[in-house]
FIZA-570243 format. One record per residue (C-alpha): residue number from 1; residue in one letter; x, z, y. Coordinates in Angstrom, 2 decimals, decimal comma, m for minus. Example, Ala and Ser with C-alpha at 12.3 -4.5 7.8 and 13.67 -1.06 7.14 Angstrom:
% FIZA-570243
  nr rest      c1      c3      c2
   1    a   12,30    7,80   m4,50
   2    s   13,67    7,14   m1,06
END
This chain:
% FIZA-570243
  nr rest      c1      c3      c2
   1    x    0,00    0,00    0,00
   2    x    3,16    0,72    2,14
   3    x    3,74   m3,08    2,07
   4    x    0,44   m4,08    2,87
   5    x    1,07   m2,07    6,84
   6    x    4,14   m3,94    6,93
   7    x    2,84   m7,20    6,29
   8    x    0,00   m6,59    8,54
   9    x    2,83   m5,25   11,50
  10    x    4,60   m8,40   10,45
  11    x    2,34  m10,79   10,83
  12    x    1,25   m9,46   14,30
  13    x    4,38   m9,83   15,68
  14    x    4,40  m13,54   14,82
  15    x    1,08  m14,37   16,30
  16    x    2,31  m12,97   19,31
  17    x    5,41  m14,48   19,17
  18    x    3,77  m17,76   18,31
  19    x    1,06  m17,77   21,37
  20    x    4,29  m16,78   23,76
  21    x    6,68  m19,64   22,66
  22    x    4,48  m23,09   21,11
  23    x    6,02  m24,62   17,69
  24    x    5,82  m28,06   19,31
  25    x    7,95  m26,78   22,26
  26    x    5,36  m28,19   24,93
  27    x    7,00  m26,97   28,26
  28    x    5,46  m28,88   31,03
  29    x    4,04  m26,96   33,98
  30    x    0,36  m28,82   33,22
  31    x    0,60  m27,32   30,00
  32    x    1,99  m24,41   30,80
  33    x   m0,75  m24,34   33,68
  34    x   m3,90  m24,79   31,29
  35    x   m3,14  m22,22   28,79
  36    x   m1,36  m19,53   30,96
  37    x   m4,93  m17,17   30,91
  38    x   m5,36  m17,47   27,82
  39    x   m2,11  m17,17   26,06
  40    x   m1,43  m13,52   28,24
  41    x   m4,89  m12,48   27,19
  42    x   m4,45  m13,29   23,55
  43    x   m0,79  m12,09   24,32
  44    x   m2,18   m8,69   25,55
  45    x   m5,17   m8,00   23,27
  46    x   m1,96   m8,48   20,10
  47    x    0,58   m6,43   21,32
  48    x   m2,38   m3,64   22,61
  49    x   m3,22   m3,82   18,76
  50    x    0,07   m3,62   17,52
  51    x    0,66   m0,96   19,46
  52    x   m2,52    0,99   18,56
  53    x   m2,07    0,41   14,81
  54    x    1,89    1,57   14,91
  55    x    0,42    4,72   16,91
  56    x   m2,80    5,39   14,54
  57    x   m0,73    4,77   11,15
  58    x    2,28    6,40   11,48
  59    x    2,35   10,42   12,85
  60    x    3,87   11,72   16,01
  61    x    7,64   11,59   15,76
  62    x    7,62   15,71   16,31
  63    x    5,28   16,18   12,57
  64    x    7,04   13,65   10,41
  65    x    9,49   16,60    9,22
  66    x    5,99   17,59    7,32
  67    x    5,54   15,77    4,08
  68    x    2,69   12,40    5,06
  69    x   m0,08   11,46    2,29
  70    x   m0,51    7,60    2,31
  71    x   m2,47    6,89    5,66
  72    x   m4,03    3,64    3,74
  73    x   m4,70    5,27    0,69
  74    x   m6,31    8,20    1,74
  75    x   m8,53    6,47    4,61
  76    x   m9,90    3,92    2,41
  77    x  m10,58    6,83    0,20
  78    x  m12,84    8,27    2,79
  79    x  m14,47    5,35    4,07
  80    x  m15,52    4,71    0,29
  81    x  m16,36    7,85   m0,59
  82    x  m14,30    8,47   m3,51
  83    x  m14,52   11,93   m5,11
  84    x  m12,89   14,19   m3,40
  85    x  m11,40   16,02   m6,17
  86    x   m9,70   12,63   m7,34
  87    x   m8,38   11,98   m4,12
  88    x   m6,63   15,62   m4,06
  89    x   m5,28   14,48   m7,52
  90    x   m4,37   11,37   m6,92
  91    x   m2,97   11,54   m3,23
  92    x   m2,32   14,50   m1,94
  93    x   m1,57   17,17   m4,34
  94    x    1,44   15,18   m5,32
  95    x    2,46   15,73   m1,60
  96    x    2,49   19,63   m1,24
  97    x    3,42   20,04   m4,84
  98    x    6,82   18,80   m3,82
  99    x    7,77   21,95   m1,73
 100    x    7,15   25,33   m1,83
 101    x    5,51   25,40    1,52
 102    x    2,57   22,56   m0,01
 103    x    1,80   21,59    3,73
 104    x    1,41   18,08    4,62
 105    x   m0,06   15,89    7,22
 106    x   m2,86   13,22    7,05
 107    x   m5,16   11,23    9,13
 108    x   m8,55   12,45    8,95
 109    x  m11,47   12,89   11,54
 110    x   m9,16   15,19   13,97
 111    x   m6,72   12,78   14,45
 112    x   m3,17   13,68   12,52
 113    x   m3,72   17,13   11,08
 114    x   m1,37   19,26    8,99
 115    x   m3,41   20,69    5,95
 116    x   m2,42   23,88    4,18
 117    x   m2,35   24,86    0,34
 118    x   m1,01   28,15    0,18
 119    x   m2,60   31,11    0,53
 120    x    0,12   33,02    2,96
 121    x   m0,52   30,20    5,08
 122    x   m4,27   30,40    5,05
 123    x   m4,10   33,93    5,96
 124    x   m1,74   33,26    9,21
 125    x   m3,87   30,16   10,05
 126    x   m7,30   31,94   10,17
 127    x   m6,50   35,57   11,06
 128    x   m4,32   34,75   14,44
 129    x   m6,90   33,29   16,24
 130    x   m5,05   33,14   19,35
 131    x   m2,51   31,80   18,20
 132    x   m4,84   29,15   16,11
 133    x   m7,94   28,52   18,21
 134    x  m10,73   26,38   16,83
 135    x  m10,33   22,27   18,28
 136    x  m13,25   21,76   20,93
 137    x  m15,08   19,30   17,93
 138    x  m17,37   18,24   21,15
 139    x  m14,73   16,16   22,89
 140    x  m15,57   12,34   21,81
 141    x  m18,49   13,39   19,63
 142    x  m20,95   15,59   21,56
 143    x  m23,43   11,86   22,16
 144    x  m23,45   11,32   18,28
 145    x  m25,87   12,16   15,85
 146    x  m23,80   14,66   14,48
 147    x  m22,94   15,90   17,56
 148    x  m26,40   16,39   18,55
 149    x  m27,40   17,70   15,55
 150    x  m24,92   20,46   15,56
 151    x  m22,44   20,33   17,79
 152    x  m24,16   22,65   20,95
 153    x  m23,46   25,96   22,14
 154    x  m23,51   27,75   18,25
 155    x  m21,25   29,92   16,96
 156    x  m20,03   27,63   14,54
 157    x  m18,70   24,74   17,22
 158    x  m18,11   27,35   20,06
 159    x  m14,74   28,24   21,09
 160    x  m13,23   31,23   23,59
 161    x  m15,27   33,76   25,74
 162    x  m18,65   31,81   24,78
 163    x  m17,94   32,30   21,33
 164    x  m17,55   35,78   21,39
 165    x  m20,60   36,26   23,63
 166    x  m23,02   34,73   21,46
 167    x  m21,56   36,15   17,87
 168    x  m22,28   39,69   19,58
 169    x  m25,88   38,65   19,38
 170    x  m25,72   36,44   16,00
 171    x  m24,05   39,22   14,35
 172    x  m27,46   41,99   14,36
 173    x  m29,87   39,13   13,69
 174    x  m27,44   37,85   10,62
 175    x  m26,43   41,50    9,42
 176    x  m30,36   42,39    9,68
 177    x  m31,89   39,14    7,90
 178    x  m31,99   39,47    3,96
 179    x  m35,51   38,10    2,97
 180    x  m35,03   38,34   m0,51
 181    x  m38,48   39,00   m1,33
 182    x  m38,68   35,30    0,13
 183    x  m36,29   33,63   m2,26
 184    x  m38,00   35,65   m4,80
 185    x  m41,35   33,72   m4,21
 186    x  m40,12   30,39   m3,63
 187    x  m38,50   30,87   m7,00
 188    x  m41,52   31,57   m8,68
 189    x  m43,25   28,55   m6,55
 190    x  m40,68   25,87   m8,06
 191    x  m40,81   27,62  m11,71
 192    x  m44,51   26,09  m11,57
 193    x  m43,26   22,72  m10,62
 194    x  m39,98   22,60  m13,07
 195    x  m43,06   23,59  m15,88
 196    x  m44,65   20,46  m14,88
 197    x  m41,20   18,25  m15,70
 198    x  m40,21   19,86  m18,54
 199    x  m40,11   16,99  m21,51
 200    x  m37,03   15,79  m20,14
 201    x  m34,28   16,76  m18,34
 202    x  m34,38   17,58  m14,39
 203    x  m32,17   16,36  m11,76
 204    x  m31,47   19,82  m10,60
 205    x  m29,64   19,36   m7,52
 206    x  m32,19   17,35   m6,38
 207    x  m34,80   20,29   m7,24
 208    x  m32,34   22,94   m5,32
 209    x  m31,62   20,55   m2,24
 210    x  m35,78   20,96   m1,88
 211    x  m36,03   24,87   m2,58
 212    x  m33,35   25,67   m0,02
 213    x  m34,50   23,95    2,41
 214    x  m37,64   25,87    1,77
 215    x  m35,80   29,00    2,07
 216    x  m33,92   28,28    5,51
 217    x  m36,79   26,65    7,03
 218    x  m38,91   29,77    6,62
 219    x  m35,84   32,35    6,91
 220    x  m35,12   30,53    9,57
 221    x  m37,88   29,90   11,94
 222    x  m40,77   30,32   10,15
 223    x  m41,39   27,13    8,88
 224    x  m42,22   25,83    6,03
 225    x  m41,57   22,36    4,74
 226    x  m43,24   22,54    1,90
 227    x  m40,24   20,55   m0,10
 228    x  m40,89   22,75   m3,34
 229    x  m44,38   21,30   m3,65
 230    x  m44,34   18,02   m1,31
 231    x  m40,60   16,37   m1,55
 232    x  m41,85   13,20    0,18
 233    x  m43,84   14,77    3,60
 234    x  m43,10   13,72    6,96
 235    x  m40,69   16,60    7,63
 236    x  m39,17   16,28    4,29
 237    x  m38,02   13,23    5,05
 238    x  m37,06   13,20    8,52
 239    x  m34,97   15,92    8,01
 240    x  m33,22   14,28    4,68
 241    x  m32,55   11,23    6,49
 242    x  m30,66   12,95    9,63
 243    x  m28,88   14,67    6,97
 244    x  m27,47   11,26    5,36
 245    x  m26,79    9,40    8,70
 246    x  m25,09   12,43    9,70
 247    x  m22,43   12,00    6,70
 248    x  m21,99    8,48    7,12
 249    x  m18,06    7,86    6,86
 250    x  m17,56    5,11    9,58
 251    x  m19,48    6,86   12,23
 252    x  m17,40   10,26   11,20
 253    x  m13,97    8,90   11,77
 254    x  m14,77    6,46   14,50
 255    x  m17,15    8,17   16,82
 256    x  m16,44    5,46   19,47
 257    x  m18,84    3,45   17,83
 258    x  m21,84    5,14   17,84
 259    x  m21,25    6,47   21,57
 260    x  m20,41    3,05   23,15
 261    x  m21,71    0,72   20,67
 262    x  m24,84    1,91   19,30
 263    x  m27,24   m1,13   20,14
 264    x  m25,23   m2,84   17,76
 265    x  m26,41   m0,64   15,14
 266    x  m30,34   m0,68   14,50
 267    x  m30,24    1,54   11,87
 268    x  m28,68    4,44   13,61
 269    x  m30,49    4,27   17,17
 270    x  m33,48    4,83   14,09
 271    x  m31,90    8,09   13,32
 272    x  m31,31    9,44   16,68
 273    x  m35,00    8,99   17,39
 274    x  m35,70   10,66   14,08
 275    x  m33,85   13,23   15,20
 276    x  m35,68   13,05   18,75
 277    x  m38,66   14,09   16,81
 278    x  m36,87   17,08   14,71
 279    x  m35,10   18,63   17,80
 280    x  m38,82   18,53   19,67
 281    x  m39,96   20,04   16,65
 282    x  m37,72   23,47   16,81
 283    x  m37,80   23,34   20,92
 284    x  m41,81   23,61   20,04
 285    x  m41,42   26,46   17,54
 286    x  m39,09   28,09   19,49
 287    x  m41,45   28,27   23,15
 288    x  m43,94   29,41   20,62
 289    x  m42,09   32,08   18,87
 290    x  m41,25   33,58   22,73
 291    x  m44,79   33,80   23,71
 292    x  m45,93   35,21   20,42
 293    x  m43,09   38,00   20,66
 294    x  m44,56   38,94   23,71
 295    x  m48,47   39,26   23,21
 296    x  m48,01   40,19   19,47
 297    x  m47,07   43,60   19,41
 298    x  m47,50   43,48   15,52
 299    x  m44,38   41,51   15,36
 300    x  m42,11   44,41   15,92
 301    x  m43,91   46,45   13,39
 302    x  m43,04   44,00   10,39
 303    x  m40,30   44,87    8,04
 304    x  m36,66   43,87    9,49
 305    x  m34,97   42,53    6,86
 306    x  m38,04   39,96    6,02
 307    x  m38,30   38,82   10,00
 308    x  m37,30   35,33   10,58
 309    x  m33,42   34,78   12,32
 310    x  m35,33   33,26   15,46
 311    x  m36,97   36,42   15,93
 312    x  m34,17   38,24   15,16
 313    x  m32,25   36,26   17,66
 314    x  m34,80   36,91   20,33
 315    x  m35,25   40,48   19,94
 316    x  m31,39   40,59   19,67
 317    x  m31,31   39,08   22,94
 318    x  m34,10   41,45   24,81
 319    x  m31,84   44,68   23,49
 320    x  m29,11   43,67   26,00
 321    x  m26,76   41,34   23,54
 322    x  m27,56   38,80   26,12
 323    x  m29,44   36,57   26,72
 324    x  m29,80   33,13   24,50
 325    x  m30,97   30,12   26,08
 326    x  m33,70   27,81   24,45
 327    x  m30,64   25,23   23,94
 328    x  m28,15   27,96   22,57
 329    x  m31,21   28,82   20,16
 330    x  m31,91   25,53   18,99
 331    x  m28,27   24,90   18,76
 332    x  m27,99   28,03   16,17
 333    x  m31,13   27,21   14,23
 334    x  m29,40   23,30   13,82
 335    x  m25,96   24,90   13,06
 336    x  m27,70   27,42    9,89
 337    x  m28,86   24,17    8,43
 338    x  m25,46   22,16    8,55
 339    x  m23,73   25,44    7,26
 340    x  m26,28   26,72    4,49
 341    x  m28,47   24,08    3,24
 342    x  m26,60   21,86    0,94
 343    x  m24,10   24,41    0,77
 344    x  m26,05   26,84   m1,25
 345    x  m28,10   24,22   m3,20
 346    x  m24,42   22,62   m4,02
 347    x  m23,19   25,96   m4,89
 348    x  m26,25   27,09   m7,06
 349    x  m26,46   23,67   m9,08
 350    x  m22,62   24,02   m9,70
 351    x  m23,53   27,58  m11,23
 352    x  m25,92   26,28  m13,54
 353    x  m23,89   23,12  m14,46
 354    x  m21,42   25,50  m15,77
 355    x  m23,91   28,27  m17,60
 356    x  m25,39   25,26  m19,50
 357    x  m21,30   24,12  m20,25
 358    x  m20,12   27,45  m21,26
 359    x  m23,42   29,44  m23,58
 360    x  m21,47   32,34  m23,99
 361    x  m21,03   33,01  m20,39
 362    x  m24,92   31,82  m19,69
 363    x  m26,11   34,73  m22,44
 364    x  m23,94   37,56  m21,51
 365    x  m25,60   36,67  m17,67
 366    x  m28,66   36,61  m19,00
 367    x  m28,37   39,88  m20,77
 368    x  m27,46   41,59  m17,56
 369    x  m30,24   39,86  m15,67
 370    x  m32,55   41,69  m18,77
 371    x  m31,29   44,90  m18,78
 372    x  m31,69   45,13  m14,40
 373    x  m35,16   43,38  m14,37
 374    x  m36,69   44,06  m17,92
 375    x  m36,94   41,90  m20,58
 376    x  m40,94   41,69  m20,30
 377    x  m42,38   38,01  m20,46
 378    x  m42,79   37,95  m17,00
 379    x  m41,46   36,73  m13,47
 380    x  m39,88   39,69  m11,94
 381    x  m38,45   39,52   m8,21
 382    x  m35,28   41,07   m7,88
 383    x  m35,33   43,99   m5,01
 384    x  m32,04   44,37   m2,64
 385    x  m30,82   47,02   m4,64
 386    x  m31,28   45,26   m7,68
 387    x  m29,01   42,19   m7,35
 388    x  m26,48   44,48   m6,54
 389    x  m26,72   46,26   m9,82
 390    x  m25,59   42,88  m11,63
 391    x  m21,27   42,45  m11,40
 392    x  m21,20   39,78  m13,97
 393    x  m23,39   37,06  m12,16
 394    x  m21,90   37,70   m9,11
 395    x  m18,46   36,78  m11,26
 396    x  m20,38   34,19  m12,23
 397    x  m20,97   32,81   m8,07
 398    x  m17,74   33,81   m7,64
 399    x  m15,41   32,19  m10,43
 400    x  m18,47   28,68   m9,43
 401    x  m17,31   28,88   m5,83
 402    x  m13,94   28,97   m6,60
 403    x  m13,99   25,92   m9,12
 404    x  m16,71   23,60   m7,56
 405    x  m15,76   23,77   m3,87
 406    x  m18,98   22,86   m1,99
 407    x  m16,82   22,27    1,51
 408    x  m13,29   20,77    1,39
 409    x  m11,76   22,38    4,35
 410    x  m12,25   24,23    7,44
 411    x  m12,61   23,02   11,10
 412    x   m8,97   22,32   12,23
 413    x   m7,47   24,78   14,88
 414    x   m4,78   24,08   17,19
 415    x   m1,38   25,78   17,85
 416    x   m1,05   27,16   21,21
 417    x    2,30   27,53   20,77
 418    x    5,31   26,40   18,74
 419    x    5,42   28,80   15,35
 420    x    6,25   29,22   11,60
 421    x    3,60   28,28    8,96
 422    x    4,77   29,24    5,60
 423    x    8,26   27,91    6,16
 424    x    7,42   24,77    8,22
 425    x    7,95   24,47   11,80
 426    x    4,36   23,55   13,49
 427    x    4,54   22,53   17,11
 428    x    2,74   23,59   19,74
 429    x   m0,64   20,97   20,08
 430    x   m0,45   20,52   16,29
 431    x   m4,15   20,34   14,72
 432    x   m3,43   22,03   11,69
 433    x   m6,76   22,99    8,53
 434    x   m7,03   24,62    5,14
 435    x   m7,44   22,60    2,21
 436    x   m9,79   24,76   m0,02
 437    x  m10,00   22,78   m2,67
 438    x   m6,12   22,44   m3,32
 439    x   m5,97   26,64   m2,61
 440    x   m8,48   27,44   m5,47
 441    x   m7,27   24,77   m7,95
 442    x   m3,61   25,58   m6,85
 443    x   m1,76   25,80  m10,33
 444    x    0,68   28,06   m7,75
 445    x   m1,81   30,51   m6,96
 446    x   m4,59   30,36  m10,20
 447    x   m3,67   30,87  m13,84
 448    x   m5,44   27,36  m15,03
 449    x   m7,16   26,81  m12,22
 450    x   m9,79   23,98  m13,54
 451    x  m11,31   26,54  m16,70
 452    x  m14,26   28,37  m15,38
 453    x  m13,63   32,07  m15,87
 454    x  m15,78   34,51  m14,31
 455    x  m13,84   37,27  m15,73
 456    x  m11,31   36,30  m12,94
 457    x  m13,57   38,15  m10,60
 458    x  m13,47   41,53  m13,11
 459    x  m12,36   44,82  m11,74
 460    x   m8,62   44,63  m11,77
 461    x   m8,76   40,89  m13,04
 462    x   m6,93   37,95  m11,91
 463    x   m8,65   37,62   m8,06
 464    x   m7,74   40,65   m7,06
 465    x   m3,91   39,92   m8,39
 466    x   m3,70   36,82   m6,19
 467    x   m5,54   38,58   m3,37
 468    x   m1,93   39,92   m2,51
 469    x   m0,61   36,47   m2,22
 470    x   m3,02   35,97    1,13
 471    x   m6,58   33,93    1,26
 472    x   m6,75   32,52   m2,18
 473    x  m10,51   32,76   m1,91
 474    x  m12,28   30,65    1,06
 475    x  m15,82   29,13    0,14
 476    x  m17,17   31,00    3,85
 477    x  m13,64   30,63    5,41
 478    x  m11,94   33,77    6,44
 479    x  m11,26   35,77    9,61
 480    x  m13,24   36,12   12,86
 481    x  m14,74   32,56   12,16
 482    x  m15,74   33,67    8,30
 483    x  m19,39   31,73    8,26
 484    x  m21,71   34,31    9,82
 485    x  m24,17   33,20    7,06
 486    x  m22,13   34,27    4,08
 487    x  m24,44   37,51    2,93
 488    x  m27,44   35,20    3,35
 489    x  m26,28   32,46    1,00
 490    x  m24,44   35,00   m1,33
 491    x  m28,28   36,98   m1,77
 492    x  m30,00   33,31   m2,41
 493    x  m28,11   32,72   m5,03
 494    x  m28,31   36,41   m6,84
 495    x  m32,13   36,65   m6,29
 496    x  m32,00   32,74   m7,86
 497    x  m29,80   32,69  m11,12
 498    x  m31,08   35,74  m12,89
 499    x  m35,02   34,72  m12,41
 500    x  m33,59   31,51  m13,81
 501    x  m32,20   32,79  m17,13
 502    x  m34,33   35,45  m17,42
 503    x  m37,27   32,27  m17,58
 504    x  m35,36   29,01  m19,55
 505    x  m32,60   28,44  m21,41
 506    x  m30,00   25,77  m19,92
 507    x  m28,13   23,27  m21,61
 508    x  m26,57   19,60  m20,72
 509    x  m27,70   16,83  m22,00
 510    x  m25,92   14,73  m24,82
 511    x  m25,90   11,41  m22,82
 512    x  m24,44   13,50  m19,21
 513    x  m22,00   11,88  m17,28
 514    x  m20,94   15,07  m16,68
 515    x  m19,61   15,88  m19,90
 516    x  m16,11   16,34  m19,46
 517    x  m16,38   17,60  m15,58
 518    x  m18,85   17,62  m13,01
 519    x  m18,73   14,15  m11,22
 520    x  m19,23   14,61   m7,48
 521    x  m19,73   12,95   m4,16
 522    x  m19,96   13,43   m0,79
 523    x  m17,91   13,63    2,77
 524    x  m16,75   17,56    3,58
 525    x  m19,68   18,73    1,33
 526    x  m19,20   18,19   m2,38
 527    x  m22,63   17,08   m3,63
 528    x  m23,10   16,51   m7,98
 529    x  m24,10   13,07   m8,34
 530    x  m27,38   12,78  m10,90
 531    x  m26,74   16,23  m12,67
 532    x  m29,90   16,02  m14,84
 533    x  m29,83   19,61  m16,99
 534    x  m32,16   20,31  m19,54
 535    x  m34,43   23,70  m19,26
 536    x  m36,42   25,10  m22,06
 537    x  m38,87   27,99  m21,41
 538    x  m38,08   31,78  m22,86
 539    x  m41,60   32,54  m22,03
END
């Protein structure tokens, strides 16, 4: 692929060269007169492109002391999608296996970014946050469909003294919100419709994409799109196809497209009035909510932990917090989507794709899920105390979060000031990310790092061992930035997975194409493509 950039420098150089100076030799001033505008424009437009392709494929001069994956290889690998897990394999985890350090430096959507392996690094990276600020994401981007979609005033895109002012309201509404006598009866609601599809086997991620988005939508604002029962409503899908423009490739890593060139592009002006219509949607809910919480006094009377996050947010703001604007709350309620929608359903189908792989490890979870809830023919809902009374299935999440990453990396930060990364020097300006996929599957850090073990997550067990090492462990991220809705996702899936196998027995089917691993797709979030399980009924 090396030889393909220089042919393609190569022959630049000789079209320019060619337009300059004519093969025939032609030198007369009529000639010379004729062609003069166009040969400098043609003679501009190549060397501005020469110059812009030696800048974009080769890094800075002060980085290339850092060890480069393939800029060729690993583009075309994003632009087509390729699993993620085969492009670690293939392209970079050669890269930082080579040194100890196992930094090195690719183009990806921030530009030139050095990504980290180790978990000494990781721990530097995202505990000095002063010294490794989050990028400002809405520079370039803020006009895109991503951008408007998440990239407001939320804690997740924020960075400095805004940041901090709005987490100190986000925190109480977050730390407050644990509903899960709502996942609890959204389980049960889906158990009726999985009954209905039970002669063959069920594309389960499909089936968890539609019950979380149940369960943020209601958690969230109190509202309910109704995806457990009716997959194919307006809302359903208007909101699933935001989601999939939003992950398109070519609009990710050139931005410039969809901000200067968007009538050229029919199909996406159709998603940013789609998304128009959603944003109107939770500016509607939210002038409602307001209102309510002032002429309902009844509101403050129900439970806490079962209130939706808006209200929380709201009442968060009236005790002195400060004050969130309709945007900053809209903004939030966007950014809990991005962060724990596919997330969690990715997470949870991951979990059962490996019970239904490893029987052993599905029956001792079950028999903990038994002995908490009772082994009674019956749908029990799991109380808050209850789901922490079962260690093994939270191995279980655990040792699945570590194995199955559901988000590749973290959003890059930038070094305020020259430093020391885990033996390489990082300049100051230097966008610099973890790669969590190559930290949990590091064959440095993990004993076998691709068998599923939830004994790994034991009392005195193997986690805990390379705990010492630094963050070996980052499905939320770590640090101030640690994703303000891990507790949230964590209590989906514990209230989940034991009603689960308390109710069917899992298993993969013979004809999977998942057989030998889970096959998976997807830009940032790791999605399983088609993983059909089969479920058979305990009672």
């Amino acid at each position: 692929m090396a030889s393909v950039s220089s042919s393609v420098i190569v022959r630049i150089k000789d079209k320019l060269w060619s337009t300059l100076f004519p093969a025939n030799g032609a030198s007369s001033n009529a000639l010379l007169s004729q062609n003069r505008t166009r040969s400098v424009a043609i003679a501009v437009a190549l060397l501005g492109l020469y110059l812009a392709f030696e800048k974009i494929t080769k890094p800075p001069k002060h980085l290339r002391h850092i060890p480069q994956a393939n800029f060729f290889k690993y583009v075309s690998s994003f632009l087509t999608q390729q699993p993620y897990d085969e492009t670690a394999e293939n392209i970079t985890v050669p890269i930082s296996a080579k040194t100890e350090h196992g930094s090195y430096i690719v183009f990806d959507v921030y530009g030139w970014t050095v990504h980290v392996t180790r978990p000494e690094s990781a721990k530097k990276l995202l505990l000095k946050a002063d010294l490794f600020p989050k990028i400002n994401m809405n520079l370039g981007r803020r006009d895109t469909l991503f951008g408007r979609f998440a990239m407001g005033p939320n804690i997740i895109f924020l960075i400095g003294k805004h940041w901090k002012e709005q987490r100190s309201v986000m925190n109480p509404a977050f730390h407050r919100s644990m509903p899960v006598h709502l996942f609890g009866d959204l389980t049960r609601k889906l158990f009726v419709e999985l009954d209905k599809q039970l002669e063959s086997p069920i594309e389960i991620h499909e089936v968890l994409e539609r019950w979380t988005l149940d369960a943020i939508g209601i958690a969230g604002f109190d509202f309910d799109f109704n995806s457990v029962a009716d997959p194919t409503n307006e809302w359903v899908t208007r909101y699933n196809s935001i989601m999939k423009a939003n992950t398109d490739p070519l609009f990710m890593l050139l931005p410039s497209l969809e901000t200067r060139w968007l009538f050229l592009f029919p199909k996406r002006k159709q998603a940013h009035k789609e998304l128009d219509i959603f944003l109107g949607k939770i500016r509607e809910i939210i002038a409602k909510k307001r209102e309510t919480l002032v002429n309902d006094s009844s509101i403050a009377e129900k439970r806490t932990s079962e209130k939706d996050l808006l209200t929380l947010m709201l009442e968060a703001s009236e005790e002195g917090n400060g004050k969130l604007t309709d945007e900053e709350l809209q903004s939030n309620l966007c950014a809990f989507f991005l962060a724990g929608h596919d997330t969690t359903a990715n997470a949870l189908s991951y979990a059962i794709y490996n019970l239904a792989t490893h029987p052993d490890v599905q029956e001792k979870a079950r028999e903990e899920a038994n002995l908490v809830l009772g082994d009674k023919s019956v749908d029990v809902l799991p109380t808050l105390e209850q789901i922490q009374q079962m260690p093994y299935i939270n191995q279980v999440i655990k040792e699945t979060m570590r194995r199955n990453v559901t988000a590749t990396g973290v959003v890059a930060r930038e070094a305020t000031e020259d430093t020391d990364l885990g033996g390489v020097y990082i300049p100051k300006g230097t966008r610099v990310t973890v790669d969590i996929m190559e930290i949990q599957r590091n064959v440095k850090v993990w004993k076998d790092p691709k068998v599923f073990d939830p004994e790994r997550f034991a009392p005195g067990g193997e986690a805990e061992k390379v705990a010492k090492m630094g963050m070996s462990w980052l499905p939320f991220s770590n640090g101030a930035r640690q994703c303000i809705g891990m507790n949230f996702s964590l209590a989906e899936q514990r209230v989940f997975l034991p009603m689960l196998l308390r109710k069917y027995e899992l298993s993969l089917p013979e004809d999977s194409i998942h057989k030998d691993k889970v096959v998976i797709s997807g830009v940032g979030i790791m999605t399983p493509v088609n993983l059909r399980i089969n479920l058979k009924r305990r009672f």
